[in-house]
DRENFIKOL-505536 format. One record per residue: residue number from 1; residue in one letter; z, y negated, x negated of N, C-alpha, C, CB in turn. Coordinates in nm, 3 decimals, always signed. Glycine has a CB too. Example, Ala and Ser with C-alpha at 12.3 -4.5 7.8 and 13.67 -1.06 7.14 Angstrom:
REM DRENFIKOL-505536
+-----+------+---------+---------+---------+---------+---------+---------+---------+---------+---------+---------+---------+---------+
| pos | code |     n_w |     n_v |     n_u |    ca_w |    ca_v |    ca_u |     c_w |     c_v |     c_u |    cb_w |    cb_v |    cb_u |
+-----+------+---------+---------+---------+---------+---------+---------+---------+---------+---------+---------+---------+---------+
|   1 |    A |  +0.780 |  +0.569 |  -1.319 |  +0.780 |  +0.450 |  -1.230 |  +0.780 |  +0.330 |  -1.320 |  +0.905 |  +0.447 |  -1.131 |
|   2 |    S |  +0.708 |  +0.225 |  -1.285 |  +0.714 |  +0.106 |  -1.367 |  +0.787 |  -0.003 |  -1.290 |  +0.572 |  +0.060 |  -1.408 |
+-----+------+---------+---------+---------+---------+---------+---------+---------+---------+---------+---------+---------+---------+
REM end
This chain:
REM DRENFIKOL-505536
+-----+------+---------+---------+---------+---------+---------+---------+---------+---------+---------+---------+---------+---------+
| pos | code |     n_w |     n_v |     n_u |    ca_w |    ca_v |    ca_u |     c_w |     c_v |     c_u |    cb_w |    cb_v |    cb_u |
+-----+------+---------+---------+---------+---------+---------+---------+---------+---------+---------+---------+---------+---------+
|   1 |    X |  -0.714 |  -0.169 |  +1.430 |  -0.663 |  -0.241 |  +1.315 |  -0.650 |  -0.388 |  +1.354 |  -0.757 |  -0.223 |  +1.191 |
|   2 |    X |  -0.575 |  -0.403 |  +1.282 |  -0.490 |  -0.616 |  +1.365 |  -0.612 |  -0.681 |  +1.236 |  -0.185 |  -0.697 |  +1.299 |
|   3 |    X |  -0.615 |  -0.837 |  +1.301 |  -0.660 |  -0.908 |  +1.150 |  -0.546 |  -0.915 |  +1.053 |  -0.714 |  -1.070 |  +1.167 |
|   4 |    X |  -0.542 |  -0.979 |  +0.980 |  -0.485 |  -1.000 |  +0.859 |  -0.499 |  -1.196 |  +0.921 |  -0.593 |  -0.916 |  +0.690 |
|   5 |    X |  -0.340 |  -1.247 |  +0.897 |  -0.286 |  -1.385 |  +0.966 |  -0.300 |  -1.502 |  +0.870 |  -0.121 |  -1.377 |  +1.010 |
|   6 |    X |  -0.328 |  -1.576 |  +0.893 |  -0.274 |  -1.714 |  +0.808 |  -0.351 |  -1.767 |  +0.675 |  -0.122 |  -1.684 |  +0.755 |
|   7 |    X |  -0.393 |  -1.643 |  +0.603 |  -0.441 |  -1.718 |  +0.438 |  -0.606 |  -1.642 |  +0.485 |  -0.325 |  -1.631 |  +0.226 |
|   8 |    X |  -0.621 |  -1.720 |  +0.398 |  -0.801 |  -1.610 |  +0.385 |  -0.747 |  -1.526 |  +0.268 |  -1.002 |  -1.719 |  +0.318 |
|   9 |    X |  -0.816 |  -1.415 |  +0.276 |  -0.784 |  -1.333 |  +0.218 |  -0.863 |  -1.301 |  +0.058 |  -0.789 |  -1.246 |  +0.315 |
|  10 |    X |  -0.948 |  -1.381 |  +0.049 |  -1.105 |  -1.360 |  -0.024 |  -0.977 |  -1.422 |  -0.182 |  -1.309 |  -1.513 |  +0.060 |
|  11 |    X |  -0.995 |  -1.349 |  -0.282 |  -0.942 |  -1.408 |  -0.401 |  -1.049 |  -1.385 |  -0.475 |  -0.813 |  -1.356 |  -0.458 |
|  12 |    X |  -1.041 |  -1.424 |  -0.623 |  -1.107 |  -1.455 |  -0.749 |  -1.018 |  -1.342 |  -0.793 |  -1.101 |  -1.617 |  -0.825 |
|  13 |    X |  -0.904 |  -1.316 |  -0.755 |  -0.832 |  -1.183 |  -0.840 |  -0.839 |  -1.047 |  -0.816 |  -0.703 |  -1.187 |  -0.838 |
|  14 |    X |  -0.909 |  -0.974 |  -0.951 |  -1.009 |  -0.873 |  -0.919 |  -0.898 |  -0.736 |  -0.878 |  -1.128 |  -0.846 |  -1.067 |
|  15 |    X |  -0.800 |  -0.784 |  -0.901 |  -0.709 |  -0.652 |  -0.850 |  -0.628 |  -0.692 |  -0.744 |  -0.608 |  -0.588 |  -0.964 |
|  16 |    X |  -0.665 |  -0.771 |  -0.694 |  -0.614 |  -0.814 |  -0.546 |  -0.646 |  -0.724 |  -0.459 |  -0.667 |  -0.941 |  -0.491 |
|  17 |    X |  -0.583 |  -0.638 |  -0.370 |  -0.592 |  -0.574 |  -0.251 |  -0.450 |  -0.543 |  -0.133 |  -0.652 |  -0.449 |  -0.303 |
|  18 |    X |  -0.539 |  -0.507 |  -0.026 |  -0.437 |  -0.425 |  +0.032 |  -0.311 |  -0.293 |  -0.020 |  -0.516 |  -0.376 |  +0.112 |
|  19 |    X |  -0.213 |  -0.313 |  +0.035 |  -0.064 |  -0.219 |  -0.029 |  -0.033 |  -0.160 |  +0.056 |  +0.072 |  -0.284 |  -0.077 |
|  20 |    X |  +0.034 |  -0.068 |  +0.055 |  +0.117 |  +0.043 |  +0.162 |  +0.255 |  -0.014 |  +0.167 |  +0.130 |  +0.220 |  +0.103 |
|  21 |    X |  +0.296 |  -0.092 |  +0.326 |  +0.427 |  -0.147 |  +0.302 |  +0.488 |  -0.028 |  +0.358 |  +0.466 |  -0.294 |  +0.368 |
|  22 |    X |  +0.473 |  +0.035 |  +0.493 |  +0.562 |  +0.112 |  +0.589 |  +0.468 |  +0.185 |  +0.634 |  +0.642 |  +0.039 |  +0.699 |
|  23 |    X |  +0.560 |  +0.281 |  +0.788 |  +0.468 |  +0.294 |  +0.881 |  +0.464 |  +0.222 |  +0.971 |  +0.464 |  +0.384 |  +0.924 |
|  24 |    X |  +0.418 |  +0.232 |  +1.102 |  +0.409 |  +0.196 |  +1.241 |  +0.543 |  +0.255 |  +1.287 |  +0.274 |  +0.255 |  +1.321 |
|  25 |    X |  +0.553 |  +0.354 |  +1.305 |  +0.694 |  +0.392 |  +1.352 |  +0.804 |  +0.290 |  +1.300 |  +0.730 |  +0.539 |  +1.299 |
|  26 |    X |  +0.816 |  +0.265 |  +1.181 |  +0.933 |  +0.195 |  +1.081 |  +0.938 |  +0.043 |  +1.179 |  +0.868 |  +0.169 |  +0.871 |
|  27 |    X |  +0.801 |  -0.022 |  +1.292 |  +0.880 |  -0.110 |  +1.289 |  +0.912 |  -0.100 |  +1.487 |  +0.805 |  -0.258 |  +1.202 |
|  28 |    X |  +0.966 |  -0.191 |  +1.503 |  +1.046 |  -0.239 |  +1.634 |  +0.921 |  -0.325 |  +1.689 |  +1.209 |  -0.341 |  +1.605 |
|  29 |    X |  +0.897 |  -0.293 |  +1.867 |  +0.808 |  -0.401 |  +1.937 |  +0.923 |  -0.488 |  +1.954 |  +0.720 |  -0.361 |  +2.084 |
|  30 |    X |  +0.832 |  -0.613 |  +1.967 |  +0.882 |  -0.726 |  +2.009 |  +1.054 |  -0.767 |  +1.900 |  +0.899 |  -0.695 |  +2.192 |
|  31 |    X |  +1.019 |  -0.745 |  +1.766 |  +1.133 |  -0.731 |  +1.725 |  +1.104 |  -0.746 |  +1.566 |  +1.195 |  -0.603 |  +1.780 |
|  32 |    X |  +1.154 |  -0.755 |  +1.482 |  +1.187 |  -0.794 |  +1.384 |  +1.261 |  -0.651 |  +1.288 |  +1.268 |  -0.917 |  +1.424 |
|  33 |    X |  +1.170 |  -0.632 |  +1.128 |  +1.244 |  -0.535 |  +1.056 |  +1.251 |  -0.589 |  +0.924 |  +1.185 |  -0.398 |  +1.058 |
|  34 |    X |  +1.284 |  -0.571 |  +0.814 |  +1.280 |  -0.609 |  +0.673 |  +1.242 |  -0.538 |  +0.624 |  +1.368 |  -0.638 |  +0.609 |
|  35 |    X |  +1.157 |  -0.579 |  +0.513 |  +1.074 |  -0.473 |  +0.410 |  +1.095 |  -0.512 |  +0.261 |  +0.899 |  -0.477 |  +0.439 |
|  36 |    X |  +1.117 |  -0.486 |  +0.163 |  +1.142 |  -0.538 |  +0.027 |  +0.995 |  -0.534 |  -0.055 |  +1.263 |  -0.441 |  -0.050 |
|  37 |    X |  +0.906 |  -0.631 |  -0.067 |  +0.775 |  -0.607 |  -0.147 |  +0.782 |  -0.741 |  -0.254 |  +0.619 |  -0.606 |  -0.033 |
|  38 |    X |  +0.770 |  -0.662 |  -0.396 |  +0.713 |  -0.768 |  -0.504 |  +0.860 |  -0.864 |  -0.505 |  +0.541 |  -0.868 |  -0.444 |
|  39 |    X |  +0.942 |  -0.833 |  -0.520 |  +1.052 |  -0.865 |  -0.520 |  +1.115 |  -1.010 |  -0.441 |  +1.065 |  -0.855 |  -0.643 |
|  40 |    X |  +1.058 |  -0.943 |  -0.300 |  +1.119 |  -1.059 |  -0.128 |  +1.115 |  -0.967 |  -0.041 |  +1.004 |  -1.209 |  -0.047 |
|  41 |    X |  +1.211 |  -1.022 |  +0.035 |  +1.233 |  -0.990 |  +0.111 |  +1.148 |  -1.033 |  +0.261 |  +1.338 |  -1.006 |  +0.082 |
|  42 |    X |  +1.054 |  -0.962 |  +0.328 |  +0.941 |  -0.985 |  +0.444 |  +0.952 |  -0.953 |  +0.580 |  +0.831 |  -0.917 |  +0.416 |
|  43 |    X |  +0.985 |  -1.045 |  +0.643 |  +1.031 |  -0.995 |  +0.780 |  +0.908 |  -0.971 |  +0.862 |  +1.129 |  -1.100 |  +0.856 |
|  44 |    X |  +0.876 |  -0.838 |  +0.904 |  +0.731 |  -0.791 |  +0.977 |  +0.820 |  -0.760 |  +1.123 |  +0.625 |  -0.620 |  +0.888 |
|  45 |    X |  +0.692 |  -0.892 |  +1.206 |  +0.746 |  -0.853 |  +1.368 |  +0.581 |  -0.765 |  +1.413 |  +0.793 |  -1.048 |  +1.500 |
|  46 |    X |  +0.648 |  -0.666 |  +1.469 |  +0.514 |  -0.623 |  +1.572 |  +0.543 |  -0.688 |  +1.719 |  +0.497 |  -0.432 |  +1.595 |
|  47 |    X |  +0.400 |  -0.736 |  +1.748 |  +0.388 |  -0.776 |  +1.885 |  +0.315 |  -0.680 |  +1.960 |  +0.328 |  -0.903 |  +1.899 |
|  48 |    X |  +0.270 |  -0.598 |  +2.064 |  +0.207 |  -0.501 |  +2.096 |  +0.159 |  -0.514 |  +2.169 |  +0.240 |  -0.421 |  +2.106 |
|  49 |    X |  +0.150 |  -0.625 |  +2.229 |  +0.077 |  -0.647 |  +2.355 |  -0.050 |  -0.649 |  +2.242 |  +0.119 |  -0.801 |  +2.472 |
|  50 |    X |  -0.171 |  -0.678 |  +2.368 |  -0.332 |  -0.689 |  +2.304 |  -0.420 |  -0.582 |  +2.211 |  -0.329 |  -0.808 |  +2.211 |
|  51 |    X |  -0.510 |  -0.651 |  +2.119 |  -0.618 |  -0.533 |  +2.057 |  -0.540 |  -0.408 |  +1.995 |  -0.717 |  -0.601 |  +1.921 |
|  52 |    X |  -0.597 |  -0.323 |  +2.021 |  -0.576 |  -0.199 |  +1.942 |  -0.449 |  -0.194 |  +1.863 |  -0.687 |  -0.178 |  +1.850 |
|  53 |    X |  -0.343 |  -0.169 |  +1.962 |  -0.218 |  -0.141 |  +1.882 |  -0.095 |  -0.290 |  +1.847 |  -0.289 |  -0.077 |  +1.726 |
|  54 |    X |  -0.190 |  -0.413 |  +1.898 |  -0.124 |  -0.550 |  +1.903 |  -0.183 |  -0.627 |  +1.764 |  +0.059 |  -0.535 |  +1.904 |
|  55 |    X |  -0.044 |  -0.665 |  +1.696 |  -0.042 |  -0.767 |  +1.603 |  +0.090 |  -0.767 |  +1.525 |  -0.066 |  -0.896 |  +1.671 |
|  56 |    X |  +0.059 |  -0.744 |  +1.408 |  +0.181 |  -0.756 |  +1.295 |  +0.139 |  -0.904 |  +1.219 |  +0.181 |  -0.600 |  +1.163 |
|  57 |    X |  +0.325 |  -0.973 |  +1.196 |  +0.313 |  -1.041 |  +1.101 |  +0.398 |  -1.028 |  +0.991 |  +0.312 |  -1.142 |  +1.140 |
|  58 |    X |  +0.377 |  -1.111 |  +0.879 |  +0.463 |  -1.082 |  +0.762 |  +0.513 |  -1.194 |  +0.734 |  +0.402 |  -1.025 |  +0.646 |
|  59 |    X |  +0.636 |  -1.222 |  +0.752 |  +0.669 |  -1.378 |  +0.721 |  +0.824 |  -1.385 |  +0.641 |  +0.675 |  -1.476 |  +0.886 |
|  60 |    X |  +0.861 |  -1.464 |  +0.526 |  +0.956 |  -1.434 |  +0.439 |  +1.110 |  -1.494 |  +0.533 |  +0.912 |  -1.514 |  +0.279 |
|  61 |    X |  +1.189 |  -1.383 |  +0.495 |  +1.275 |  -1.318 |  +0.552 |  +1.422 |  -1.464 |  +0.549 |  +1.292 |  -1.150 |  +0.458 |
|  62 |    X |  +1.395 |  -1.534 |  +0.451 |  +1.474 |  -1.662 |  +0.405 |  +1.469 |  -1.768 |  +0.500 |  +1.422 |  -1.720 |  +0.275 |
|  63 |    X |  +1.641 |  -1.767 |  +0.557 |  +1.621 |  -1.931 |  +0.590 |  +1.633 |  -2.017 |  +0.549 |  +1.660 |  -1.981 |  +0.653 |
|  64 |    X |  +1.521 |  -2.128 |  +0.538 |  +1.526 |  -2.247 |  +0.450 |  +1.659 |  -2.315 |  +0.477 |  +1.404 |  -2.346 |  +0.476 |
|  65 |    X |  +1.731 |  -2.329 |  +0.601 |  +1.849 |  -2.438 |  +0.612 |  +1.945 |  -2.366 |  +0.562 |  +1.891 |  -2.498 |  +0.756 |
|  66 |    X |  +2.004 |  -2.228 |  +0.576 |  +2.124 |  -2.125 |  +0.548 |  +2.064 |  -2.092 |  +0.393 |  +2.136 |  -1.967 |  +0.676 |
|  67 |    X |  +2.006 |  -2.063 |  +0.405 |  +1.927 |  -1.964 |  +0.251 |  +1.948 |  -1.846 |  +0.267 |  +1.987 |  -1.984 |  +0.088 |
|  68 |    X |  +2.032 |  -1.796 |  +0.403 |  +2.059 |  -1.617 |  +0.416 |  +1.942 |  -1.585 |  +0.438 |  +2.159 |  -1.544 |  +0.539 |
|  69 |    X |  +1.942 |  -1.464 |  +0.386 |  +1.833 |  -1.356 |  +0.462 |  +1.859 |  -1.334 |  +0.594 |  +1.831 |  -1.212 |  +0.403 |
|  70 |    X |  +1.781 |  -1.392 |  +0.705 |  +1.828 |  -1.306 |  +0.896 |  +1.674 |  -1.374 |  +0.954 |  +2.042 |  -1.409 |  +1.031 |
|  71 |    X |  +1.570 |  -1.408 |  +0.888 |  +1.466 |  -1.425 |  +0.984 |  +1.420 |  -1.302 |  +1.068 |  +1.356 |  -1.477 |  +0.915 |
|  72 |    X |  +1.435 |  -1.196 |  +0.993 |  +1.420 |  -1.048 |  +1.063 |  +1.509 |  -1.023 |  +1.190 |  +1.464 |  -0.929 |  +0.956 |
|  73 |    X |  +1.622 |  -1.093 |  +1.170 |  +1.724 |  -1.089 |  +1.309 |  +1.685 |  -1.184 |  +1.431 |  +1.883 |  -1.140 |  +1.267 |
|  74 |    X |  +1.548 |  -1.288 |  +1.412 |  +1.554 |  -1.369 |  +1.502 |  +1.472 |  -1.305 |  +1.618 |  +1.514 |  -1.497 |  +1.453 |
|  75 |    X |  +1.544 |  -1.437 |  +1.730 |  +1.449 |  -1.364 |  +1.848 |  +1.315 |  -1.396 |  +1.817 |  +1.476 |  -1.415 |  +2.006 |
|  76 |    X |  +1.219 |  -1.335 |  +1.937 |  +1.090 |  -1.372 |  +1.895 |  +1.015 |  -1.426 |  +2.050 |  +1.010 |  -1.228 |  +1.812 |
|  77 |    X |  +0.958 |  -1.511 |  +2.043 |  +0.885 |  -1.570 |  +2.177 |  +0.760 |  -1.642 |  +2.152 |  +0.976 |  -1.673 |  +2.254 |
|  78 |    X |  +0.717 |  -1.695 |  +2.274 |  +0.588 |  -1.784 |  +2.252 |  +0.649 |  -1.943 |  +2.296 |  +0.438 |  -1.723 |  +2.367 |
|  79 |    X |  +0.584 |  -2.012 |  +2.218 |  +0.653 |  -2.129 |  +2.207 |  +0.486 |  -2.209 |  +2.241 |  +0.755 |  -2.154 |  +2.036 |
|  80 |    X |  +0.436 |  -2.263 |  +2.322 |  +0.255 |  -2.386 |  +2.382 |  +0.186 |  -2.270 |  +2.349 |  +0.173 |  -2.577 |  +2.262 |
|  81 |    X |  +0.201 |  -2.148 |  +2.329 |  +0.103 |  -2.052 |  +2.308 |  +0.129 |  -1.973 |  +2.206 |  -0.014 |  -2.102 |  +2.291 |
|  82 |    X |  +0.198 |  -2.057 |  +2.127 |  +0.213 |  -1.968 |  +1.969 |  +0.300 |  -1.858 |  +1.954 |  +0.269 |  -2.057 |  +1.853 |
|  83 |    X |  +0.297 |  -1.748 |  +1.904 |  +0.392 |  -1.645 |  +1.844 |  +0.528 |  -1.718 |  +1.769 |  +0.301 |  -1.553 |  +1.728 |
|  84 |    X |  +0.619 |  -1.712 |  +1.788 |  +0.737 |  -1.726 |  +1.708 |  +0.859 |  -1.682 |  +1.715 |  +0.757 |  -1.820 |  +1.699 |
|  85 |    X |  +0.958 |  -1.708 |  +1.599 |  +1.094 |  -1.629 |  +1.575 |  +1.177 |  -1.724 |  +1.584 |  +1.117 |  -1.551 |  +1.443 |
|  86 |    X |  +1.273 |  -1.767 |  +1.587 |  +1.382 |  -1.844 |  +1.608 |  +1.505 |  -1.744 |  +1.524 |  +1.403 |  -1.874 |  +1.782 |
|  87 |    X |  +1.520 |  -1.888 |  +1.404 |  +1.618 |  -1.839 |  +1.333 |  +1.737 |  -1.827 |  +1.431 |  +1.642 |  -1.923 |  +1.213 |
|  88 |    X |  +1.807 |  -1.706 |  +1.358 |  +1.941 |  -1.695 |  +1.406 |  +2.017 |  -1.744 |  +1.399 |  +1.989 |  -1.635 |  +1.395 |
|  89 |    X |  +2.073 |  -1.858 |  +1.279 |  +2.176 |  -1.915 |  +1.239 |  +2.173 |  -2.038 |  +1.284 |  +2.192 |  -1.906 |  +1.117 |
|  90 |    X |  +2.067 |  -2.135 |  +1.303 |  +2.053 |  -2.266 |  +1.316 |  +1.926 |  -2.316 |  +1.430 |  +2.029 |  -2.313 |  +1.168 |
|  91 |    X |  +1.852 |  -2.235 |  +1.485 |  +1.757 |  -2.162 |  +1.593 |  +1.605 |  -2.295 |  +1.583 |  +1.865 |  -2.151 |  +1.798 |
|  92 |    X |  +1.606 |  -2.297 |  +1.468 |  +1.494 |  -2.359 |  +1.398 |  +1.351 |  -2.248 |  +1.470 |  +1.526 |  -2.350 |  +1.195 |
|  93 |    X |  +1.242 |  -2.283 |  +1.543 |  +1.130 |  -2.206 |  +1.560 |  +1.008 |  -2.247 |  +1.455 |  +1.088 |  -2.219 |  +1.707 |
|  94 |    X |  +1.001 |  -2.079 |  +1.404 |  +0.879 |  -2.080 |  +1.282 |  +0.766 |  -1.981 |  +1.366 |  +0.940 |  -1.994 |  +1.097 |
|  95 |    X |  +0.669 |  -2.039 |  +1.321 |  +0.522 |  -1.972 |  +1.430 |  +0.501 |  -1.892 |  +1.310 |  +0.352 |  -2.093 |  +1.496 |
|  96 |    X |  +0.460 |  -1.778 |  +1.382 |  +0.496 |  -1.657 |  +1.301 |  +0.319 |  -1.618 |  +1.253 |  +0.596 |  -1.515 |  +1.416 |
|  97 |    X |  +0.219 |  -1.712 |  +1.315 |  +0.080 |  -1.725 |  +1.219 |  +0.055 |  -1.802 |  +1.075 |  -0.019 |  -1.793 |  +1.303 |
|  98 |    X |  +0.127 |  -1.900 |  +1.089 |  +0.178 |  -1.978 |  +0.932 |  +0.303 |  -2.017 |  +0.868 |  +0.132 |  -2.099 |  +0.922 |
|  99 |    X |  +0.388 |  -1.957 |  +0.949 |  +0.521 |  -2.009 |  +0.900 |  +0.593 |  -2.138 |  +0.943 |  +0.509 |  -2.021 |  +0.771 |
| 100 |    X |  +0.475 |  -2.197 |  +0.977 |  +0.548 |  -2.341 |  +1.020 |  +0.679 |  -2.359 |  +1.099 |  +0.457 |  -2.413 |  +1.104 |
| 101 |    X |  +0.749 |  -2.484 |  +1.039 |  +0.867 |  -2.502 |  +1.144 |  +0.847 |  -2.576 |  +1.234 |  +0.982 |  -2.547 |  +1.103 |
| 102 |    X |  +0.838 |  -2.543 |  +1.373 |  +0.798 |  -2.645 |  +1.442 |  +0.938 |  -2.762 |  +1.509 |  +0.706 |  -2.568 |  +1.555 |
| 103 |    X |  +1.012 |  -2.698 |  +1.462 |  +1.147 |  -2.893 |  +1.478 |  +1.129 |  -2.998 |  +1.358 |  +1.378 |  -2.854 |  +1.450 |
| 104 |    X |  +1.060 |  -2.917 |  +1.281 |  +1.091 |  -3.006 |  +1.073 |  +0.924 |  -2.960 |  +1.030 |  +1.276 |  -2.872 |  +0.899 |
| 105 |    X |  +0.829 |  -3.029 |  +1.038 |  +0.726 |  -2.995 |  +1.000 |  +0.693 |  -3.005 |  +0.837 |  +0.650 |  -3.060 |  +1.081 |
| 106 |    X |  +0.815 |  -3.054 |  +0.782 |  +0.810 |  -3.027 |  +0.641 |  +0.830 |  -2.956 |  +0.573 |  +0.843 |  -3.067 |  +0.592 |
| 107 |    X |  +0.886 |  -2.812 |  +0.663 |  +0.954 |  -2.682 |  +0.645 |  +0.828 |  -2.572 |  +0.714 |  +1.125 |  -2.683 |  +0.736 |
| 108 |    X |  +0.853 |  -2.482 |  +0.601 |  +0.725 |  -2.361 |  +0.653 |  +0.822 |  -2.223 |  +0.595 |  +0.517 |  -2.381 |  +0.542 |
| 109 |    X |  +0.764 |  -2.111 |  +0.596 |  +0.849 |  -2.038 |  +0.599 |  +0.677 |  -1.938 |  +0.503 |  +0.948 |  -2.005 |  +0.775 |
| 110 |    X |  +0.705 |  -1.865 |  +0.394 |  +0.554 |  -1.826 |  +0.362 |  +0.537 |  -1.688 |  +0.402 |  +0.513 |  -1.841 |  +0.204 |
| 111 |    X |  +0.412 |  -1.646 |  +0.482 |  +0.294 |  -1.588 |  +0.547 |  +0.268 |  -1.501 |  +0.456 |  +0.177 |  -1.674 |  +0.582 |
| 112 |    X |  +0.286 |  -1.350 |  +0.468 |  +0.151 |  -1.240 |  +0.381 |  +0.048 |  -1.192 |  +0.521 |  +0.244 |  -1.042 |  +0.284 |
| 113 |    X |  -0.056 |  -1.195 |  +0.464 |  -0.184 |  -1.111 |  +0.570 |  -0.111 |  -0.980 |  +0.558 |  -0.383 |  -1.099 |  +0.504 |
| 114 |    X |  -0.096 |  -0.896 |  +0.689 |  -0.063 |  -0.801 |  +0.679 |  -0.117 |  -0.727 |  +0.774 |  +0.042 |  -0.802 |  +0.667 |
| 115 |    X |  -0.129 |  -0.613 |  +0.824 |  -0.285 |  -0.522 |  +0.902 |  -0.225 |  -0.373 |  +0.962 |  -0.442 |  -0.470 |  +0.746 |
| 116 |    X |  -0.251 |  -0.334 |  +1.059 |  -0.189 |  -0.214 |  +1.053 |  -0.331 |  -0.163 |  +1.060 |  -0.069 |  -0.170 |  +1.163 |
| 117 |    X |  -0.328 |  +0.021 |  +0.987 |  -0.456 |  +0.054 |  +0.907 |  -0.401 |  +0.195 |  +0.942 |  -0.486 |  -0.003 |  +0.728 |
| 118 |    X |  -0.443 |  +0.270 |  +1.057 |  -0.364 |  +0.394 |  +1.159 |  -0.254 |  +0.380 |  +1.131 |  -0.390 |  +0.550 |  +1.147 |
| 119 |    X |  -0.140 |  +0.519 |  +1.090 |  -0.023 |  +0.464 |  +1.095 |  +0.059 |  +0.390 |  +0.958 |  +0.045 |  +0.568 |  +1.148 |
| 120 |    X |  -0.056 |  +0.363 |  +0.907 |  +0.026 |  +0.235 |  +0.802 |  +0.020 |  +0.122 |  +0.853 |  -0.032 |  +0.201 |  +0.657 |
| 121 |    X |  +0.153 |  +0.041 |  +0.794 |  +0.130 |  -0.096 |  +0.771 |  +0.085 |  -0.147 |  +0.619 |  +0.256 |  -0.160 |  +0.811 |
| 122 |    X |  -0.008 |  -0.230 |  +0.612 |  -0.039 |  -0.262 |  +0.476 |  -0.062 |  -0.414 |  +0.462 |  -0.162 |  -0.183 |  +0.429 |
| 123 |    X |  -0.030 |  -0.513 |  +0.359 |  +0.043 |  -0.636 |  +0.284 |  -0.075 |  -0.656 |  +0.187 |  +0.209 |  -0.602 |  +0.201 |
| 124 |    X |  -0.134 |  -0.756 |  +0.212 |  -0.278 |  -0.855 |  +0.093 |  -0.154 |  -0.872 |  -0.016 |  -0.376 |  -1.079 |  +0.171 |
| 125 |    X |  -0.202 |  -0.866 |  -0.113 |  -0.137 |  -0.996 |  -0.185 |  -0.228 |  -0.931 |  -0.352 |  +0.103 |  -1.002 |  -0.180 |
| 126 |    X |  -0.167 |  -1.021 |  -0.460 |  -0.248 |  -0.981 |  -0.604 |  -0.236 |  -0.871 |  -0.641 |  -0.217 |  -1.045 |  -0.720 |
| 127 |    X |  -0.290 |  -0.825 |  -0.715 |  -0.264 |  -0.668 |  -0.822 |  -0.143 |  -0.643 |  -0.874 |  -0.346 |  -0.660 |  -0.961 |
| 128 |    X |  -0.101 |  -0.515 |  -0.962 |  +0.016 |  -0.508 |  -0.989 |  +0.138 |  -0.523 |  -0.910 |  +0.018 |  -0.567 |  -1.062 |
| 129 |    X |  +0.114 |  -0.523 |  -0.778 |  +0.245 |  -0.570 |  -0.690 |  +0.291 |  -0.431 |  -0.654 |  +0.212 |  -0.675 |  -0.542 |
| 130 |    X |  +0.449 |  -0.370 |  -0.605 |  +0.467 |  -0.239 |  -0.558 |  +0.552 |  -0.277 |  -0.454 |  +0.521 |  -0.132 |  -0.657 |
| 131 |    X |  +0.535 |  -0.165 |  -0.356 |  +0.570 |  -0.176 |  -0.219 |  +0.697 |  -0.084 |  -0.197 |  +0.447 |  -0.135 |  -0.126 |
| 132 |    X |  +0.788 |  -0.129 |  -0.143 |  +0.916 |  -0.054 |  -0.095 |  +0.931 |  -0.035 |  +0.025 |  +1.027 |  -0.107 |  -0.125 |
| 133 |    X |  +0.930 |  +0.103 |  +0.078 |  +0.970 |  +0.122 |  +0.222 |  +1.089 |  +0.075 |  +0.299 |  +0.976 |  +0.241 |  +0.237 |
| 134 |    X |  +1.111 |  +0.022 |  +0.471 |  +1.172 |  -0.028 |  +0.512 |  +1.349 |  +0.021 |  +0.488 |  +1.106 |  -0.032 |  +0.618 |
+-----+------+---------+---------+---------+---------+---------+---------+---------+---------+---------+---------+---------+---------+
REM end
């Protein structure tokens, strides 16, 4: 099982938990898929190198400069160490542990903890939220 990236996860909200976004199969190594949860669009890259099965992230699918949906289309690399995607349209790099933009540090891109849990993938976020397959 991966950690869960970027936020602490600990809420005050008592129906806060883990969700069923996908499977493991559903996504692409080293690659980028879209998932529709709680009404956004979440671009989850698996990385596979490392612990048990690698590292999934969940990072929203919107580019801040275009406003299209294609963060799921970007490439993905390591940029001083960090995990990141490089938008497609304007090749802005967002570190794919917080979103950050690292050309415009006033630009972030927002982060769900997300975990793979055998062959699910599963998404933190509040109660009442429903999950749509890829």
């Amino acid at each position: 099982m991966t950690q869960a990236h970027a936020l602490n996860i600990e809420s005050n909200d008592p129906a806060a938990h883990w969700h069923p976004l996908c499977h493991r199969q559903d996504l692409v190594a080293n690659s980028g898929v879209v998932a529709w949860f709680a009404g956004a669009q979440i671009a989850l890259f698996h990385l596979p190198q490392g612990e048990a099965g690698g590292q999934v992230y969940a990072i929203h699918n919107r580019d801040p400069q275009s406003g299209a949906n294609v963060i799921g289309r970007g490439m993905v690399g390591r940029i001083k160490g960090a995990a990141v995607v490089a938008s497609p349209l304007y090749k802005q790099h967002y570190r794919l542990e917080d979103g950050q933009c690292l050309e415009q540090p006033d630009q972030a891109l927002q982060v769900w903890p997300v975990r793979l849990k055998g062959d699910r993938v599963e998404i933190y976020a509040p109660g009442n939220r429903s999950a749509m397959n890829i």
